[in-house]
MIRO-26955 format. One record per residue (C-alpha): x, y, z; residue in three letters. Coordinates in steps of 0.2 Angstrom, whole numbers, plus 2048, in hexadecimal, padded with zeros to 3 digits. Layout:
N
ATOM  px  py  pz resn
ATOM   X   Y   Z  ALA
...
***
This chain:
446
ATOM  px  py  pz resn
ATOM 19D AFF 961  UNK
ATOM 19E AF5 972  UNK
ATOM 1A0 B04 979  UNK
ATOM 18F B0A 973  UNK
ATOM 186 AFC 978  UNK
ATOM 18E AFC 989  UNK
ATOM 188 B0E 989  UNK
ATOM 178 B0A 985  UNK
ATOM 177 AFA 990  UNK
ATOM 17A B06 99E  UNK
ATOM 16E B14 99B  UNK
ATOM 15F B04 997  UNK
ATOM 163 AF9 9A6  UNK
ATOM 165 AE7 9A7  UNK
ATOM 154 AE3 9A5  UNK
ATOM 14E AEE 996  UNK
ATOM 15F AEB 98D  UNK
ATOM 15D AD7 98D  UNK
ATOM 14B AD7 98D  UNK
ATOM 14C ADE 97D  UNK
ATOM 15A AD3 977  UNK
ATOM 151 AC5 97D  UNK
ATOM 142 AC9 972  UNK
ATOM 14B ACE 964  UNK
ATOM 153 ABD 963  UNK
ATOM 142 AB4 96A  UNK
ATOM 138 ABF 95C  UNK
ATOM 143 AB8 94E  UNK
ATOM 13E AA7 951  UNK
ATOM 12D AAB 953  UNK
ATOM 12A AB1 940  UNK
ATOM 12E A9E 93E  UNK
ATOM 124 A9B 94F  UNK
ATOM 113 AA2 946  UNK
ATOM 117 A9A 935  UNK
ATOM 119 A88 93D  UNK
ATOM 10A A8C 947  UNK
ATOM 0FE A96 93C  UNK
ATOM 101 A8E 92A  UNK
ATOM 10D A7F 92B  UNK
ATOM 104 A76 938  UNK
ATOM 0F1 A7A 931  UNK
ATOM 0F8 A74 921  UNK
ATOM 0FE A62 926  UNK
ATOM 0F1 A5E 936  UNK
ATOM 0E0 A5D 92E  UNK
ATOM 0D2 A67 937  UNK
ATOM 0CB A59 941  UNK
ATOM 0DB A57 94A  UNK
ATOM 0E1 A6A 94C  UNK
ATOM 0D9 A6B 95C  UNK
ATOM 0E3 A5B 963  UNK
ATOM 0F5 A66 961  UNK
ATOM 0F5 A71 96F  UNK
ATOM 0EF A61 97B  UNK
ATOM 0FC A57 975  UNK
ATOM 10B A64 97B  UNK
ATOM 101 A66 98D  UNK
ATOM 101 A52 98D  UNK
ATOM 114 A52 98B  UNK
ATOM 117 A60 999  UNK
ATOM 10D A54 9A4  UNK
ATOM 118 A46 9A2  UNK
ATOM 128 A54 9A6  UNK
ATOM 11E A56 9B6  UNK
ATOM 12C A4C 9C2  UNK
ATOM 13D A52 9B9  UNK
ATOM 134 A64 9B9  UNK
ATOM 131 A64 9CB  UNK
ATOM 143 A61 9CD  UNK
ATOM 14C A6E 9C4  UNK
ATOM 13F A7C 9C1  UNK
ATOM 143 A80 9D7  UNK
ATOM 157 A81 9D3  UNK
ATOM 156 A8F 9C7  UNK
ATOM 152 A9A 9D5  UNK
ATOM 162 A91 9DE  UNK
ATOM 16C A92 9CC  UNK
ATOM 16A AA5 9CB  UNK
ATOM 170 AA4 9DE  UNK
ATOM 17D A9B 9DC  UNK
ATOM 184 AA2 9CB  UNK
ATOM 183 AB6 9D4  UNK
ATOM 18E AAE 9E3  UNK
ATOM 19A AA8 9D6  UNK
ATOM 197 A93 9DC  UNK
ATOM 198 A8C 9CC  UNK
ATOM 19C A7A 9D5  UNK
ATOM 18B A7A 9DC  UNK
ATOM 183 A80 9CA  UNK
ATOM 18B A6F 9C4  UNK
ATOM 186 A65 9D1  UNK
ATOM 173 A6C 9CE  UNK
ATOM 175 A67 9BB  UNK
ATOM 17C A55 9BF  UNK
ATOM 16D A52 9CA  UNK
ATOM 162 A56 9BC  UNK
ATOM 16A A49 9B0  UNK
ATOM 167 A3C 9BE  UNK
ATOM 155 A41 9BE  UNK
ATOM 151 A41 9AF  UNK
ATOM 154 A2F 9AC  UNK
ATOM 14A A2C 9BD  UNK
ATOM 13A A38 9B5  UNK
ATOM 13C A2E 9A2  UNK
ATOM 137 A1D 9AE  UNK
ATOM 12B A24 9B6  UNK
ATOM 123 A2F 9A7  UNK
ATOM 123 A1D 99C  UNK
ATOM 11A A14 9AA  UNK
ATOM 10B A21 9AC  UNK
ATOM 10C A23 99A  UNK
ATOM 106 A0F 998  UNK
ATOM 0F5 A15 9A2  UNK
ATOM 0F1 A26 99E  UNK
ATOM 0F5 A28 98C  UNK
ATOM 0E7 A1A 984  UNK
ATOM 0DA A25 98C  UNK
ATOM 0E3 A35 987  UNK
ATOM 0E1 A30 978  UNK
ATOM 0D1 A2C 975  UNK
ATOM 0CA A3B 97D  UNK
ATOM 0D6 A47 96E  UNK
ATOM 0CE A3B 963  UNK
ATOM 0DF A37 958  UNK
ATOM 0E8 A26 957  UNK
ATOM 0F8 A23 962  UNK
ATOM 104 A1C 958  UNK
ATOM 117 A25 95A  UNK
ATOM 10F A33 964  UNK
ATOM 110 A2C 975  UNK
ATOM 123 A2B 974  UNK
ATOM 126 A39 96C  UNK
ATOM 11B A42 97C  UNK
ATOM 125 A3B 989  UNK
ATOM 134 A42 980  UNK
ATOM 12E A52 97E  UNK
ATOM 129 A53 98F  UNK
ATOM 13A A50 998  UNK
ATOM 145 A58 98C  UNK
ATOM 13C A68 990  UNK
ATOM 141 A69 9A3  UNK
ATOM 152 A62 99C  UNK
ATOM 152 A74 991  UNK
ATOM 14C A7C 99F  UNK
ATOM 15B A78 9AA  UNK
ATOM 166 A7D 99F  UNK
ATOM 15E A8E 99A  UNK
ATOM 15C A92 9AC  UNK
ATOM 16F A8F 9AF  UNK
ATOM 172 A9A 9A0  UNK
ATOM 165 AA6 9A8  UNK
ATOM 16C AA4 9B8  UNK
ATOM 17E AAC 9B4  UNK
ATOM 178 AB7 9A9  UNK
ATOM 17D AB0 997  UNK
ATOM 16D AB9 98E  UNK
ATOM 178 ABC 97F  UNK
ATOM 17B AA6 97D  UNK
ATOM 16C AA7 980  UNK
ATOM 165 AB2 974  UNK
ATOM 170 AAA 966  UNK
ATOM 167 A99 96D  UNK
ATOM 156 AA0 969  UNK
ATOM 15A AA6 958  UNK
ATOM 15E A94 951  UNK
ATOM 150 A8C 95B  UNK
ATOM 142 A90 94F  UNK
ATOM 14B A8D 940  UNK
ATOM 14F A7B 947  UNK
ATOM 13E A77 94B  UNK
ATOM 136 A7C 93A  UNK
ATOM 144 A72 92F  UNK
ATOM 140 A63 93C  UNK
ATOM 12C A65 939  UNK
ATOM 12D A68 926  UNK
ATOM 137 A55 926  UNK
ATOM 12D A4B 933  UNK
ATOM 11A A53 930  UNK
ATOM 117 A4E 91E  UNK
ATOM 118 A3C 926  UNK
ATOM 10D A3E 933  UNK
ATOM 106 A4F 939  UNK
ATOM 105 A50 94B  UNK
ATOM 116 A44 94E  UNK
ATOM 11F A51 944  UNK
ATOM 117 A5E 94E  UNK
ATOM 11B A57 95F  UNK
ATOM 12E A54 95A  UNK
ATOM 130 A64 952  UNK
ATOM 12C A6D 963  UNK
ATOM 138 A60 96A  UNK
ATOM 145 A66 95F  UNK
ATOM 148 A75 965  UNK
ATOM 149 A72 978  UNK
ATOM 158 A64 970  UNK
ATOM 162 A70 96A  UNK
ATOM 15F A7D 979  UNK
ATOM 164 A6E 984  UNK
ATOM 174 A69 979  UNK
ATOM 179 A80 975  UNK
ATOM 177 A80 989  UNK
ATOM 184 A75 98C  UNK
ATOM 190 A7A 981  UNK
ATOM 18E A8C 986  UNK
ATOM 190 A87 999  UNK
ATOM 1A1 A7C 994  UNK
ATOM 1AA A8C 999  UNK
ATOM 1A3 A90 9AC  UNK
ATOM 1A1 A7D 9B1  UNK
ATOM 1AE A74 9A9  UNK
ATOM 1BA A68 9AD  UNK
ATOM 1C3 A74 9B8  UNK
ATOM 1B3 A77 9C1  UNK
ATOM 1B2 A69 9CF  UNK
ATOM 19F A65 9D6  UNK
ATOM 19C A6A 9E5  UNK
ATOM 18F A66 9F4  UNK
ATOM 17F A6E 9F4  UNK
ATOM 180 A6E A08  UNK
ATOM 170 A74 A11  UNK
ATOM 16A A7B A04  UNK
ATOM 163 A6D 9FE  UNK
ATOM 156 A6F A0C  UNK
ATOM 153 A81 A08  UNK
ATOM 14F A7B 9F5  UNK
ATOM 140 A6D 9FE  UNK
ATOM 137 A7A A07  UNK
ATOM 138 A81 9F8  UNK
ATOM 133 A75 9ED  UNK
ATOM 121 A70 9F8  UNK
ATOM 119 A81 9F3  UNK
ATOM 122 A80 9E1  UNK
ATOM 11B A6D 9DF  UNK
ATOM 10A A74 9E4  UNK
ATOM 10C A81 9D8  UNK
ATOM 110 A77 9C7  UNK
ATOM 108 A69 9C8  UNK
ATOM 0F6 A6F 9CD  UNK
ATOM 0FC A7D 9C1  UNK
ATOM 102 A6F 9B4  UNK
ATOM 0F4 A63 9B4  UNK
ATOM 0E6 A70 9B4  UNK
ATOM 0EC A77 9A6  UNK
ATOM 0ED A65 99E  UNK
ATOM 0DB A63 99F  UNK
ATOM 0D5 A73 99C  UNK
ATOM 0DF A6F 98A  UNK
ATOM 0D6 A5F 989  UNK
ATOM 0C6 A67 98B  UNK
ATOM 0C7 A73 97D  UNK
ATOM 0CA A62 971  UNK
ATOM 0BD A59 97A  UNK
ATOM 0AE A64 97D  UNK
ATOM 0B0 A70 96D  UNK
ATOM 0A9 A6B 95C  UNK
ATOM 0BA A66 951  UNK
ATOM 0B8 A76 947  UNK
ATOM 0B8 A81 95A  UNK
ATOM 0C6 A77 961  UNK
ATOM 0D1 A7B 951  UNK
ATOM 0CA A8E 951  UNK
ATOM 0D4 A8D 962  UNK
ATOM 0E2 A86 95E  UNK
ATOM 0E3 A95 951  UNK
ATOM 0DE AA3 95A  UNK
ATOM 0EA A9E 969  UNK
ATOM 0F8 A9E 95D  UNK
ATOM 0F4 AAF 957  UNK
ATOM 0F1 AB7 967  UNK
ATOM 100 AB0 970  UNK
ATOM 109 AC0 967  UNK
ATOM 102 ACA 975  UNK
ATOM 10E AC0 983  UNK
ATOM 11E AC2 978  UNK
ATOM 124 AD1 981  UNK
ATOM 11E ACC 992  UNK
ATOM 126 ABC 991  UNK
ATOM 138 AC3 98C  UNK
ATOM 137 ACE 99A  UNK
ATOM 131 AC0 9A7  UNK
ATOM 141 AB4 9A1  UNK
ATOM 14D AC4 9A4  UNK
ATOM 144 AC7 9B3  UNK
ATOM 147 AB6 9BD  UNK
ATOM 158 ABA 9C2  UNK
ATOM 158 ACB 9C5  UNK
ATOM 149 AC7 9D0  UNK
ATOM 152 ABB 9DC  UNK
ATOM 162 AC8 9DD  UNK
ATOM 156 AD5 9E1  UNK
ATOM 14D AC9 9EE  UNK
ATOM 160 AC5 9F6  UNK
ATOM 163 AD6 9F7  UNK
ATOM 153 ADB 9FE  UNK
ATOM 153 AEC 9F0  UNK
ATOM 14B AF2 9E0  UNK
ATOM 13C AE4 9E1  UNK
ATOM 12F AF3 9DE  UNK
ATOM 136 AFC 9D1  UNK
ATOM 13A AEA 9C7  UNK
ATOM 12C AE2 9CA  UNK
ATOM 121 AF3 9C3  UNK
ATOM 12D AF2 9B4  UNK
ATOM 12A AE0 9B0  UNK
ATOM 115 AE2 9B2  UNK
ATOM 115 AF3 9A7  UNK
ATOM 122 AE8 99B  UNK
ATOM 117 ADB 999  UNK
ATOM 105 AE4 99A  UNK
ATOM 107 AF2 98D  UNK
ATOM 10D AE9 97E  UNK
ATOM 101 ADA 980  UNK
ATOM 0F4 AE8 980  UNK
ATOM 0F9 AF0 970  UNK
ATOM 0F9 ADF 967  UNK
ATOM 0E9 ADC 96E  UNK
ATOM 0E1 AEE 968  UNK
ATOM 0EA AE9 957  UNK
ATOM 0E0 AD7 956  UNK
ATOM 0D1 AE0 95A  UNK
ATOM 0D1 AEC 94A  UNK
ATOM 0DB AE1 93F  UNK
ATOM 0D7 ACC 944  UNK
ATOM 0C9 ACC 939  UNK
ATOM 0D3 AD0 92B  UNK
ATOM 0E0 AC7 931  UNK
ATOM 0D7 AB6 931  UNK
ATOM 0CE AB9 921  UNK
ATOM 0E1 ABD 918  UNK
ATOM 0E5 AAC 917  UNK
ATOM 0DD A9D 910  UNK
ATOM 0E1 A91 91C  UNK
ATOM 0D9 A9D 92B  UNK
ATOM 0C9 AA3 924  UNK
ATOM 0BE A95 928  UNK
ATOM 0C3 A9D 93C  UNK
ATOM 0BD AAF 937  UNK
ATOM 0AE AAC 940  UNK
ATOM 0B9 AAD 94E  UNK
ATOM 0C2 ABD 94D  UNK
ATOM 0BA AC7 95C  UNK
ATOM 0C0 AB7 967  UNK
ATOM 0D2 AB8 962  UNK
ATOM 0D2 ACA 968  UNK
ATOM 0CA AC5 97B  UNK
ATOM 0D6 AB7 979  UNK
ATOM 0E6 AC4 976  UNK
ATOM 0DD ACD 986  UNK
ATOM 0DD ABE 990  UNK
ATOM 0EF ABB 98A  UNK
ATOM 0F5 ACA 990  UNK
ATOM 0EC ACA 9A2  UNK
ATOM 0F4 AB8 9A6  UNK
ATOM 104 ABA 99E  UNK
ATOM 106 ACA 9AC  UNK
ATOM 0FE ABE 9B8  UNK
ATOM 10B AB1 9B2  UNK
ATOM 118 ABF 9B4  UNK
ATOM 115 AC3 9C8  UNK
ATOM 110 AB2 9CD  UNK
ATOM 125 AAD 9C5  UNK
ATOM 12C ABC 9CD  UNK
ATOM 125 AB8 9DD  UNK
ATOM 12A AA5 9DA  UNK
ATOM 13D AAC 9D8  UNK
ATOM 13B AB3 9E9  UNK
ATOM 137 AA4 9F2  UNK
ATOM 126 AAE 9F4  UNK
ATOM 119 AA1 9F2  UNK
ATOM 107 AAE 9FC  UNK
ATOM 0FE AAD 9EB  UNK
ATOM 0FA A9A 9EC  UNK
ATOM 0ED A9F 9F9  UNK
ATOM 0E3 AA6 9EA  UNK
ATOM 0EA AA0 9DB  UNK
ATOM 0E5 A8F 9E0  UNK
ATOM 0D2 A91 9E2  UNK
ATOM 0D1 A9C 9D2  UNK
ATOM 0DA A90 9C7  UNK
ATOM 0CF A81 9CD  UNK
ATOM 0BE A8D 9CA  UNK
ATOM 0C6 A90 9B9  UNK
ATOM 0C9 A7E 9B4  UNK
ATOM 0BA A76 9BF  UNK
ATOM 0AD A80 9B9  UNK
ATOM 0B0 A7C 9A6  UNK
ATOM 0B2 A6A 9AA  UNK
ATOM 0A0 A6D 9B6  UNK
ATOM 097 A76 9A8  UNK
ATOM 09D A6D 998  UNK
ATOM 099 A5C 9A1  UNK
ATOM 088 A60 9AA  UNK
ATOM 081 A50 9A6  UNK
ATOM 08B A49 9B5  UNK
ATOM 081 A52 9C1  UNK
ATOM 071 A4B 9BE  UNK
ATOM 06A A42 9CE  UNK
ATOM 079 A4D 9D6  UNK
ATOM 072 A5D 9D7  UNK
ATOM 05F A62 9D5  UNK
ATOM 059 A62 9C3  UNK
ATOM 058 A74 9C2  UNK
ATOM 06A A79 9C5  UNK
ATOM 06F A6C 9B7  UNK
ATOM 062 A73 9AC  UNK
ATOM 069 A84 9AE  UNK
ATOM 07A A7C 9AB  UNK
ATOM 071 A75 99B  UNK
ATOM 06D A88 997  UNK
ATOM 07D A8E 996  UNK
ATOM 082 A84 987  UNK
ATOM 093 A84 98E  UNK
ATOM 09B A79 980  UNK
ATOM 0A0 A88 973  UNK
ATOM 0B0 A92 972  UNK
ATOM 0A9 AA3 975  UNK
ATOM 0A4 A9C 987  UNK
ATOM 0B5 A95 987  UNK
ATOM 0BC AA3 983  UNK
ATOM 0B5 AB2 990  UNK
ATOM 0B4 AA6 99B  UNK
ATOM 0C8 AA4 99D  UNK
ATOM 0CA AB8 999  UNK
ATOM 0BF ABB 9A9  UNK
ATOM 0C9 AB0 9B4  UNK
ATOM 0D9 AB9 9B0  UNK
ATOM 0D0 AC9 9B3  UNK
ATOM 0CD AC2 9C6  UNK
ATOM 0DF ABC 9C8  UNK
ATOM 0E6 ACD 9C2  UNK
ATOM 0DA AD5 9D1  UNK
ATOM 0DE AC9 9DD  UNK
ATOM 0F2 ACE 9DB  UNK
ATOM 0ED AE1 9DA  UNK
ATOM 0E7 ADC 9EC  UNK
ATOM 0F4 AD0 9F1  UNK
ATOM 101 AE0 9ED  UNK
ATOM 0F7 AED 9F7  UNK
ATOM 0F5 AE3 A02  UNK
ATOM 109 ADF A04  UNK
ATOM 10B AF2 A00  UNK
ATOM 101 AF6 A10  UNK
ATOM 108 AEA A1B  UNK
ATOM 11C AEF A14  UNK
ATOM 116 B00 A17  UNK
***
């Protein structure tokens, strides 16, 4: 039988053969995945407050912004060090991360006393155990992170696919105790649950290759290779990070309550269209820095990886467009968002489109390549800035004249459809703008 599979892994390749393992396991978990999110949590978390989940976990990333900055940059150094064989230098990565963690926790707590009463009143829910429970969940999540990218690094995809199969489970036993008490604290420390465990598998699995026989060892100059590294990177996540904070923040703010929690729905449906293309991306990232090292067999992997990612999503979305309808309308709990069916199928577009875009811009983060800021960075401020501009035009009287805030006025920018195609076209102009930045980089390497 090992035979077989050995066979088999051969003929497939390393990335088909644990992609696909990766999203067996990952698609186990998320048949729980879309009955936490599609019945459990509309179930517990009245209407009124459905549109305040997603915000909530965007918060939490925010808060993970220090300890975040600090380890996402050594998985690239990880999957470096684990080809090379230096597992003293993986351990010395990981110990650096527990002492930054207790750094980020003082600093999230101390931002968290000014920012959060304000956060709060803008989702329009009361605080009580949810602030803690958001600084948790936001530096346990790097903390996973760390561990998974070490796991990633030396290529233990089948841990890690055992890993992902009890994650889900974990999470929904953890939400069905804690939500009947209060909704949204149950939610939050269920998604906490399951970066707990990845955290806590992690170690164990890694006992083996960085042991007590293992000693530490310096990180010598490449600890200045990882700073040039980290200023772009920075750059990158927490412009990236924040943004996408307030973009969240405006779907609760500036949407009536039953648009925000039509969102929060048709998100949950449509993030089946980004399944394959984010198993593909996680097996991707190390295979990606080998090939950058060895300077071979970028082209073909990166065509793989886009093709992996874009087809499926497409399918999916073809499938929501002829069935979301009926889909919506199935359950109970969903048909009060039937109204919204043709948005969750441009929603599954706009997932597909940015989960490729997602895709190139991590492969090209793996290589230390850092060229797509220069258009990434102005597109994702127009994204954000001009929803914030047109959902807030009141601002801009006695700013500019009365007839460009008038046609602001005219635009009724406020609703979910506006939303909606609004976000789908600007991942159509970022997918153009890397089809230029790689002819581009095909002409010049040519």
């Amino acid at each position: 039988m090992n035979g077989l599979l050995n066979k088999l892994r051969g003929r497939f390749g390393e990335l088909w053969w644990w992609s696909a393992i990766i999203f067996v396991s990952c698609r186990f978990g998320d048949l729980i995945n879309a009955f936490i999110g599609l019945w459990l949590v509309p179930k517990y978390v009245p209407q009124e407050e459905l549109g305040a989940a997603l915000p909530l976990l965007q918060l939490g990333s925010v808060f993970g912004l220090p300890l975040c900055l600090l380890v996402t940059p050594f998985s690239r150094w990880l999957t470096i060090y684990a080809a090379n064989g230096e597992n003293g230098k993986i351990k010395r990565l990981l110990s650096i991360v527990c002492y930054g963690a207790v750094a980020a926790f003082a600093i999230a707590v101390l931002v968290a006393r000014f920012i959060l009463p304000l956060f709060f009143e803008r989702l329009r829910i009361a605080e009580g155990s949810l602030g803690f429970l958001l600084i948790c969940a936001g530096l346990i999540g790097p903390v996973a992170n760390v561990f998974n990218n070490a796991l990633q690094g030396l290529k233990r995809f089948k841990a890690m696919s055992i890993i992902n199969i009890f994650g889900a489970p974990v999470r929904l036993v953890t939400m069905l105790v804690a939500m009947p008490f209060r909704a949204l604290s149950g939610y939050v420390l269920g998604q906490m649950s399951t970066p707990v465990l990845n955290s806590i598998a992690g170690w164990f699995s890694l006992r083996k290759e960085l042991g007590k026989d293992i000693k530490s060892e310096p990180l010598g100059r490449d600890v200045w290779d990882m700073a040039r590294y980290l200023v772009p990177f920075a750059a990158y996540t927490v412009i990236g990070t924040l943004l996408g904070s307030w973009q969240s923040l405006l779907f609760r703010q500036r949407l009536p309550e039953i648009e925000s929690a039509a969102y929060y729905m048709i998100t949950r449906i449509s993030e089946i269209a980004a399944y394959a293309g984010i198993s593909i991306t996680f097996v991707v990232f190390p295979l990606a820095v080998e090939a950058r090292e060895k300077g071979a067999g970028e082209a073909k992997l990166m065509r793989n990886m886009l093709l992996g990612t874009f087809l499926p999503g497409l399918l999916v979305t073809l499938a929501l467009a002829v069935f979301g309808k009926w889909i919506l309308g199935a359950v109970p709990l969903w048909r009060d968002y039937v109204p919204y069916a043709l948005l969750l199928t441009v929603y599954a577009l706009r997932m597909t489109i940015i989960t490729c875009v997602g895709a190139f811009y991590s492969y090209e983060t793996a290589g230390g390549r850092f060229g797509f800021l220069w258009y990434w960075l102005p597109l994702t401020l127009i994204e954000t800035g001009t929803l914030i501009a047109l959902t807030g035009y009141g601002a801009f009287r006695g700013i500019l004249p009365d007839a460009a805030v008038d046609w602001m006025a005219s635009l009724d920018a406020g609703r979910l459809s506006f939303f909606v195609w609004w976000l789908l076209a600007c991942g159509v102009a970022q997918s153009l703008a890397i089809a230029l930045h790689l002819a581009l980089r095909r002409r010049t390497d040519g």
